[in-house]
C-alpha positions as CSV (number, residue, x, y, z in Angstrom):
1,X,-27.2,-22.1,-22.9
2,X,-24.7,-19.6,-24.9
3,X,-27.5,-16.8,-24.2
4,X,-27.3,-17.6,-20.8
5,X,-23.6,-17.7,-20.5
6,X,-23.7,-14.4,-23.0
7,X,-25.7,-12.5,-20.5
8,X,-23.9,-13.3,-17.3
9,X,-20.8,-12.6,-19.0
10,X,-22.3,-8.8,-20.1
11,X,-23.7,-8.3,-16.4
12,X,-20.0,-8.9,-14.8
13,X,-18.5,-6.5,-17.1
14,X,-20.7,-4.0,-16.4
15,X,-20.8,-4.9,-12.7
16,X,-17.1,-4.4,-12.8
17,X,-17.0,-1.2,-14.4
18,X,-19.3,0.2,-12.2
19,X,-18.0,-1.4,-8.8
20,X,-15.0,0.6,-8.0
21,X,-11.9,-0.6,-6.0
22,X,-11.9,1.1,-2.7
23,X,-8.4,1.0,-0.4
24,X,-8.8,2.1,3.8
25,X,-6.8,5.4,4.6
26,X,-5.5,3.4,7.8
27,X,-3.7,7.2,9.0
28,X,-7.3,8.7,9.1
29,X,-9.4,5.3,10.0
30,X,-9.6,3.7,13.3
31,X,-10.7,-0.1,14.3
32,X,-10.6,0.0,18.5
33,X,-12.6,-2.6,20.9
34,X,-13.8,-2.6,24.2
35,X,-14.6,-5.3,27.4
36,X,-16.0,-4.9,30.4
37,X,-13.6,-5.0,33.7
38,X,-14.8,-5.7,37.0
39,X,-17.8,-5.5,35.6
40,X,-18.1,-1.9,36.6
41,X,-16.2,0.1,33.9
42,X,-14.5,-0.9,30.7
43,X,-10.9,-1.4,29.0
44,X,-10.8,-0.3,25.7
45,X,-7.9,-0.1,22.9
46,X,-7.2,-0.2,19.3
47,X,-4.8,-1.8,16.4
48,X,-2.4,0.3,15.1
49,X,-1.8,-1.3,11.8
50,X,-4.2,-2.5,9.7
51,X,-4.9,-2.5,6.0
52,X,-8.2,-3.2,3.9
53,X,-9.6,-2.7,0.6
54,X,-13.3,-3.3,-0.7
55,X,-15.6,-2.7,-3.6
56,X,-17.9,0.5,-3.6
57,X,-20.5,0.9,-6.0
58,X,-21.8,4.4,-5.5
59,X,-24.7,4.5,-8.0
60,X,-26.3,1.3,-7.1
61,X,-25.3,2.0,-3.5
62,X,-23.6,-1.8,-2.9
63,X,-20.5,-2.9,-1.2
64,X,-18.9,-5.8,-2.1
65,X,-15.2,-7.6,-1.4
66,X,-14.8,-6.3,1.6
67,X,-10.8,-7.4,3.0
68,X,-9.5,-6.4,6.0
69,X,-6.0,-7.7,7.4
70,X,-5.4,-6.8,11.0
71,X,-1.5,-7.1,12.4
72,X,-2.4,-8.6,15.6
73,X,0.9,-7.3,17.2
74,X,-0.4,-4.0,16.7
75,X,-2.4,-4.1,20.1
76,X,-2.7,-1.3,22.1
77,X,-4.4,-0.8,25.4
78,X,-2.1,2.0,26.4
79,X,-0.8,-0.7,29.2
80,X,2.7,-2.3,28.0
81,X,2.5,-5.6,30.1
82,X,-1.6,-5.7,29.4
83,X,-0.5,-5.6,25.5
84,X,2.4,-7.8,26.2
85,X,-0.3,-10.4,27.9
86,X,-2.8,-9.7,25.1
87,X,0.0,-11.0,22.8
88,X,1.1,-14.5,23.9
89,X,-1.0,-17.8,24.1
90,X,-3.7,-16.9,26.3
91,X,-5.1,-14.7,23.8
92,X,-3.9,-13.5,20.1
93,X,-0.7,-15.8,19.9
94,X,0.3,-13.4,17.2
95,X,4.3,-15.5,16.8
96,X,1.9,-18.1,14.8
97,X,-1.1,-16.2,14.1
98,X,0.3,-12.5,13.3
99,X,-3.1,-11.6,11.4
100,X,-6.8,-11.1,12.0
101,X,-8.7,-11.0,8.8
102,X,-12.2,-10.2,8.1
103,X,-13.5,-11.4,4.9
104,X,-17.6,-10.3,3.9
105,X,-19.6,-12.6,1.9
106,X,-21.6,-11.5,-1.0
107,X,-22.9,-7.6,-2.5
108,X,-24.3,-5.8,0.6
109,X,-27.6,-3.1,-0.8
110,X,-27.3,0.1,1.3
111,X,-30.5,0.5,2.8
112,X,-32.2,4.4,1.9
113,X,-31.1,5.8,5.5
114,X,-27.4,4.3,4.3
115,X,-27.1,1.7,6.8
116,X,-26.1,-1.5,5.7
117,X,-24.9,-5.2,7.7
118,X,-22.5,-6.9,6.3
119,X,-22.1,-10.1,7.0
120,X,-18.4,-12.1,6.8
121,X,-16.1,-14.3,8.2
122,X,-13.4,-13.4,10.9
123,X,-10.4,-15.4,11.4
124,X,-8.5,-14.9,15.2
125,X,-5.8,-17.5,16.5
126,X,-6.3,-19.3,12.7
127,X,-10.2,-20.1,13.8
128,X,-13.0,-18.7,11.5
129,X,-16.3,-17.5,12.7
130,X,-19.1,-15.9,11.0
131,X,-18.9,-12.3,12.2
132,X,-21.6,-9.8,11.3
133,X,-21.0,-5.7,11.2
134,X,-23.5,-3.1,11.9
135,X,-22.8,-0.1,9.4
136,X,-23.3,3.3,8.3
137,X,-22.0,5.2,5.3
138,X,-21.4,8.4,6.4
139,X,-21.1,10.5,3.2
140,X,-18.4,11.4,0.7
141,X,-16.3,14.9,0.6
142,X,-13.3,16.1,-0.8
143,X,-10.3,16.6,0.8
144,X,-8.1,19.7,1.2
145,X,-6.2,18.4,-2.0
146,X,-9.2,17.7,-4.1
147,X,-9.7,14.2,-3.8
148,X,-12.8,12.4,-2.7
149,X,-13.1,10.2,0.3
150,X,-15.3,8.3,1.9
151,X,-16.8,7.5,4.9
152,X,-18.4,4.5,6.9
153,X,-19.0,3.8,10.4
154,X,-19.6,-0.1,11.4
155,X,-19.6,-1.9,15.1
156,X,-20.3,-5.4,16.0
157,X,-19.7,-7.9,18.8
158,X,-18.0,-11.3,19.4
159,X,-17.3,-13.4,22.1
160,X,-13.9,-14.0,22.6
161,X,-14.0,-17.8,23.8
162,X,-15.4,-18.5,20.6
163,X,-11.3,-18.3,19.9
164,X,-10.2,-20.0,22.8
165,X,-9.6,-16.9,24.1
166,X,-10.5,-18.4,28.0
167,X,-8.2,-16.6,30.5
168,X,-9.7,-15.0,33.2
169,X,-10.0,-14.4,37.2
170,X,-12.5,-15.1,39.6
171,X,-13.4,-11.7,42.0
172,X,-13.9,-12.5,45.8
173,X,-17.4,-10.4,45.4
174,X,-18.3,-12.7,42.6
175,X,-18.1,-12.8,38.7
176,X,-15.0,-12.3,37.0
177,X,-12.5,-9.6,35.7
178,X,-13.0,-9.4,32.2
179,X,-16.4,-9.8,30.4
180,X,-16.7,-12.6,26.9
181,X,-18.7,-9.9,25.3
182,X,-16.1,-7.7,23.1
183,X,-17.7,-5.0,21.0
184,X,-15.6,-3.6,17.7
185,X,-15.9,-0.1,16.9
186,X,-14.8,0.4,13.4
187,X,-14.5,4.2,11.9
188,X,-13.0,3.9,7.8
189,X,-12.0,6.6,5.8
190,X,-11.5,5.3,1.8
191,X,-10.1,6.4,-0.9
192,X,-10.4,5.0,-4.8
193,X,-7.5,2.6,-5.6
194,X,-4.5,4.4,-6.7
195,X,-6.0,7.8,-5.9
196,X,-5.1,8.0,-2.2
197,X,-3.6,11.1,-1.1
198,X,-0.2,10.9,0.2
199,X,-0.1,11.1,3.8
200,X,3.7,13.1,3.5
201,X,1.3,15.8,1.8
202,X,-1.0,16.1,5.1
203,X,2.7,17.4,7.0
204,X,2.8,20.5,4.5
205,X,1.8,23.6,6.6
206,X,-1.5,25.7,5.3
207,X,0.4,28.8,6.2
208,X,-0.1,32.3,4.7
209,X,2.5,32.4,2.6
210,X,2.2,29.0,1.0
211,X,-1.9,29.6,0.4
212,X,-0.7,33.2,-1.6
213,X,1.8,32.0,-3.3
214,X,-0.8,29.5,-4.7
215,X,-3.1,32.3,-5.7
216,X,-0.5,33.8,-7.1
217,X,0.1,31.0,-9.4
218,X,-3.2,31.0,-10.5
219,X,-3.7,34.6,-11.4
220,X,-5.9,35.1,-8.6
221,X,-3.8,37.6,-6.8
222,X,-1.1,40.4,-8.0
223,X,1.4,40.2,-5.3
224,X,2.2,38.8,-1.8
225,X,1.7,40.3,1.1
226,X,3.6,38.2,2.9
227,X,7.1,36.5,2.8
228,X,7.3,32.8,2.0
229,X,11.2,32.7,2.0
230,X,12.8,31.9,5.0
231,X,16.0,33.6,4.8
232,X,13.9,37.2,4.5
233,X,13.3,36.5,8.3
234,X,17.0,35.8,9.4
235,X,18.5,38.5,11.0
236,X,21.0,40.7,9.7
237,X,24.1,42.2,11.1
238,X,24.1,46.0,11.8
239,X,26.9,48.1,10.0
């Protein structure tokens, strides 16, 4: 029994160690949805604001703790009365339900072309469904700053009366205006826990100026070639 207990205990530390804490760059991630309309074209939109964080282990290639909180207010089908509708009791109710929250069960093995499904549990209007994604990891690179990110592409389905989510209106040349179907469309970009790049330093312009002045720094270069200070470009009285 101790041996037991001895071993378990010696696998979660290492499993720990080598399952590292992943958090979703929402500025450079995307989580969008689309229904059919009329049953001849389709409305699409996305969440705004969204935050996530899951565990990545790249050696063993498994994903595990995967926690994704959805502001539900956040809508956006570039329509302001749609969003407006999408809002209130007919659909997200988000004054008593402001979150939608996807929660995955158990370690998910990448499979050797990367693909994985992760199954989970997804909680709209305070109901919780199994939910099931479809997904891809896309690669790791390093950003312009030196920092590694990652990538994964997943998409699934649901149907949206699973959640009560029953409005809809019968057309004169039959069926109805929106579809039950509604596929998710989920692009991620991550980053390790507390090694996130700060979005403020995406804002500071790769000019000229500022890439010499780096080589400078470095040694790499003797002397600019151009100006980096503003006030060498205002313009000067005549005598």
């Amino acid at each position: 029994m101790f041996k037991a207990a001895l071993i378990m205990l010696v696998s979660g530390i290492i499993y720990s160690a080598s399952a590292k804490d992943f958090v979703i760059v929402r500025e450079h991630s995307k989580i969008s949805f689309d229904i059919d309309y009329m049953t001849m074209t389709k409305v699409d939109g996305k969440f705004k604001t969204f935050y996530g964080d899951f565990k990545f282990d790249e050696a063993k290639k498994e994903i595990s703790a995967v926690n994704v909180d959805v502001v539900a207010k956040s809508i956006d089908t570039g329509d302001e009365k749609r969003d407006f509708h999408l809002r209130g009791q007919e659909f997200f109710l988000v004054e008593s339900n402001p979150t939608v929250n996807f929660k995955s069960t158990g370690k998910v093995q990448l499979k050797a072309d990367n693909s994985f499904t992760l199954p989970g549990t997804i909680t709209i209007r305070g109901m919780a469904k199994p939910f099931v994604l479809e997904g891809i990891y896309k690669g790791k690179m390093k950003d312009a700053w030196g920092k590694d990110s990652y990538f994964f592409g997943l998409k699934g389905t649901l149907n949206r009366k699973d959640f009560k989510m029953t409005w809809n209106k019968l057309l004169d040349s039959g069926g109805y205006l929106i579809g039950d179907l509604v596929g998710v469309n989920i692009l991620i970009q991550a980053q390790g826990q507390g090694e996130v790049t700060a979005f403020s330093t995406h804002m500071i312009p790769s000019t000229k100026g500022i890439i010499e002045r780096d080589l400078l720094k470095k040694g790499k270069i003797k002397k600019l070639t151009t100006s980096t200070d503003p006030r060498d470009h205002e313009k000067k009285e005549q005598p």
